[in-house]
N, C-alpha and C positions, 0 to 999 in steps of 0.2 A: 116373317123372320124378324127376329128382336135386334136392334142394331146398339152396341154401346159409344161408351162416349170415348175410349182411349183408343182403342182398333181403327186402321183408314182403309177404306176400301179407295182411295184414289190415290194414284201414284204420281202425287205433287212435289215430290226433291226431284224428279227429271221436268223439271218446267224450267222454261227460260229464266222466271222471276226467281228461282233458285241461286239464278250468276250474278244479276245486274242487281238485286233488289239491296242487298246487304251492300254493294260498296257505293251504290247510293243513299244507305241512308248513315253508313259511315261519314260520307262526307258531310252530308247535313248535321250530323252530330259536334263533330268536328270546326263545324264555322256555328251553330249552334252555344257551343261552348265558350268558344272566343269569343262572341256577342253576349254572353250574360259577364264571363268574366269583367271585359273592358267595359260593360255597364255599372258593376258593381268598381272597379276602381275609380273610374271617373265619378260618380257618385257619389263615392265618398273623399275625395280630391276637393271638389267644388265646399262639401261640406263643411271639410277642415281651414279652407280658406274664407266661408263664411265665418265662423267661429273664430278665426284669429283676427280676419281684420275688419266684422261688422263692427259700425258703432265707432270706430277708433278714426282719427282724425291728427292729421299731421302738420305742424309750420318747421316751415328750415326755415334756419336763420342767415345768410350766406355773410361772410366780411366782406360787403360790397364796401371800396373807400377804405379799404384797410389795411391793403397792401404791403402798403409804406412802413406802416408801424413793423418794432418789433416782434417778434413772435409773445415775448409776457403781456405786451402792452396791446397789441393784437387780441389774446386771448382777453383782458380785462374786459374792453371795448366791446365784444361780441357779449360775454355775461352778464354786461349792463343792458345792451339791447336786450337781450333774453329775459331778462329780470323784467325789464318795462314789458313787455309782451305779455307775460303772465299777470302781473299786477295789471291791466289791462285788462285781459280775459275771463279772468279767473271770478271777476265779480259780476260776471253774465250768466242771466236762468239760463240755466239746461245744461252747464256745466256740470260734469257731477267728477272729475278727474281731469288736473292738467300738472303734465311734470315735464321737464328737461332730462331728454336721454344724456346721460354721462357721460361724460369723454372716453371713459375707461371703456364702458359697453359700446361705444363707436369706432373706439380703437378696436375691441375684439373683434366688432363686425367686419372691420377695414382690413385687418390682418392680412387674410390668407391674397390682397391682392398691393396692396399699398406696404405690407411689409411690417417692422417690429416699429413700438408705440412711439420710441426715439425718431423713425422718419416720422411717424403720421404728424407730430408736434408740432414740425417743421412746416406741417406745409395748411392755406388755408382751409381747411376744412369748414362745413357750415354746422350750425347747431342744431340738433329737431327737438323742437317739444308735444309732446304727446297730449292728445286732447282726446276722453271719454265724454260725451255727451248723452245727456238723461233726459225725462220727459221733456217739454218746454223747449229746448233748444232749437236755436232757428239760423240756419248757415248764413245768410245773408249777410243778418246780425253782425254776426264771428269776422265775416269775412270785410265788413266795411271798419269793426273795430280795428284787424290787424292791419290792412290798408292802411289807414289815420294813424298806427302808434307807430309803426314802421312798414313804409314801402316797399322795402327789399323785401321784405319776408316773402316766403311762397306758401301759401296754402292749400294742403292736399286732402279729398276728402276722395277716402279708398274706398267708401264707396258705389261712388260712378263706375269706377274701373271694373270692382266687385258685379255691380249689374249688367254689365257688359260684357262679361265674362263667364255669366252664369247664364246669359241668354245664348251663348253661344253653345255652354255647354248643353242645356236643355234640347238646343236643336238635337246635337249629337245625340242625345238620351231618345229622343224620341226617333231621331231616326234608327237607333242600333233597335228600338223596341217593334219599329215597322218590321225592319231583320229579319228578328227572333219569328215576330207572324207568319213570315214571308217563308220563310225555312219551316215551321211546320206547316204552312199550307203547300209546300213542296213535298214533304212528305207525305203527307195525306194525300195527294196527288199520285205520288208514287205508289202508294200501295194499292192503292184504287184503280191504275191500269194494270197493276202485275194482277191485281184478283180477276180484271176484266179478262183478260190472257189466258189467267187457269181456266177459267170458265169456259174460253172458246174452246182451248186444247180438251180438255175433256167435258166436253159438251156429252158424247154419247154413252158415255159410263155416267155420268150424273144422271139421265134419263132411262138408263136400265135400275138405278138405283132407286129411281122415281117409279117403276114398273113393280121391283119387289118390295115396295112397300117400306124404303126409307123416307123419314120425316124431312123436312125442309131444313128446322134449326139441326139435324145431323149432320147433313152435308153443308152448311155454315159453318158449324161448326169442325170441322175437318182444315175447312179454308185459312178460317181466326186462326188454329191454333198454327198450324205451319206458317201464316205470315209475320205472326207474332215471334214467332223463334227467329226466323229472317230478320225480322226489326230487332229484336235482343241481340242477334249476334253481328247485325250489324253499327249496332249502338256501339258494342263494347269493342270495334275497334277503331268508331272515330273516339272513344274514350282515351284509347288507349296510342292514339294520334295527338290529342287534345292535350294531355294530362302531361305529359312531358313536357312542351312545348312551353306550356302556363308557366310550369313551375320553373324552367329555365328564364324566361322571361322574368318572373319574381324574385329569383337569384339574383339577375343582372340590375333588376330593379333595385334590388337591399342594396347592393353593394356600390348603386352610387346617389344612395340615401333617400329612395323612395320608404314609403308609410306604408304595410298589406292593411287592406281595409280592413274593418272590424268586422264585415259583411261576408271576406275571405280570408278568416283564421284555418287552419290547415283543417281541423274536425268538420267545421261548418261546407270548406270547399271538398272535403270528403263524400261530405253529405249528400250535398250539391249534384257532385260526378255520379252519385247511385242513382239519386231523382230523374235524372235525364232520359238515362236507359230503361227506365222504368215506364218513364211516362210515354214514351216514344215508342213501346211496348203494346201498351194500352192503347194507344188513338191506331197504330196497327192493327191490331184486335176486333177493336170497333166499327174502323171504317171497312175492316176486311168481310166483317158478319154481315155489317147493314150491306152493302154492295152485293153480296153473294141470295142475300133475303130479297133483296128487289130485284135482282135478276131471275131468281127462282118463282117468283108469283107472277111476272109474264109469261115463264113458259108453261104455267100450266091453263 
């Protein structure tokens, strides 16, 4: 008897793995997808804060002792510290940029909580100058110069805080990437007792199959391809669990002033949501053929 490849002589939609297999690998889909997303934002989070504040180095200037004075005379007083500060610095290797944030761009910053520029004049505010540093530069240096030309000053180098931050993040990254592992070796796991299950349930049709003279990769292949649809249709509705959730979350995100990664622009997270079910598909497949192949070479 010639057996083809589309036709099933085994009646595997009345199998239990028929119920449970799909809204298990829904859910894995489903935290699957939450795990790559919150990788890729975090990811590129950490990134954009390397980029803005690697290399960059800060001194406030505060009015200590200055109280007293007028607010014009106040203000003079702190611009001459600031001025000594920078003529000071500014003649040390490894400097390659050093500037005095503006009053005006301080006020902008101070705004939305201190008020219009009128308060902020009023009261003492300190001054930061900004400092890029290039090959040769050595904090130590910097930091014994600003000590000696003025002691108030505070000197901030963002990036301690930056490695600190990044080491944190990394945990997270590696752990979210444990996850991802973790979730398809639960899947794999999954489909590997439901093929175990079809197998016991029709144990004696697969050996009359065996009787007339079907091949071993046919009856494999009967297995792959039904657990494979199980896996597809159960992909597509932690997709479809997933895919809402993300994007309201990105909403909520935009609207109070998050960045979408460049990693998840709307085509690319399109992308993304097809590869899932896809792949998720294929290792179904696989692990459903190889399990069904080794169980069929000890029964004979």
């Amino acid at each position: 008897m010639a057996f083809r490849s589309r036709p099933s002589h085994l009646p595997l939609e009345n199998d239990s793995s028929s119920r449970f297999l799909p809204s298990i690998v829904a859910l894995m889909v489903a935290l699957l997808t939450f795990s790559i997303v919150g990788l890729a934002i975090l990811h590129d989070t950490v990134g954009r804060w390397a980029t803005q504040i690697d290399g960059s180095l800060t001194i406030q200037v505060p009015p200590t002792g200055l109280s007293q004075l007028e607010p014009k005379q106040r203000e003079t007083a702190l611009e001459d510290r600031v001025q000594t500060i920078i003529a000071a610095v500014s003649g040390q290797p490894g400097v390659a940029r050093i500037a005095e944030l503006s009053p005006d761009k301080m006020a902008e910053l101070l705004e939305p909580w201190l008020g219009p520029n009128e308060m902020i004049s009023d009261l003492p505010i300190p001054r930061i100058i900004e400092i890029t540093p290039s090959s040769g530069f050595d904090f130590n240096v910097l930091e014994a110069t600003v000590s000696k030309t003025a002691p108030e000053a505070v000197l901030d180098d963002h990036r301690i805080w930056l490695e600190r931050i990044s080491d944190v993040a990394v945990s997270v990254e590696m752990a979210l990437l444990a996850l991802i592992g973790v979730l398809f070796a639960a899947t794999t796991l999954s489909v590997f007792f439901a093929t175990r299950s079809g197998l016991s349930i029709h144990k004696s049709i697969i050996e009359l199959l065996h009787l007339i003279g079907a091949p071993d990769g046919y009856i494999a292949g009967q297995f792959a391809r039904h657990t494979m649809r199980l896996a597809f249709l159960g992909s597509l509705i932690g997709i479809a669990i997933a895919l809402p959730v993300s994007l309201l979350i990105g909403y909520l995100g935009l609207r109070a002033g998050w960045q979408i990664p460049a990693t998840l622009h709307l085509p690319l997270f399109f992308i993304l949501v097809l590869i899932v079910p896809v792949t998720i598909s294929l290792v179904a497949w696989l692990t459903a053929k190889h399990t069904v192949l080794k169980v069929l070479r000890r029964m004979l």
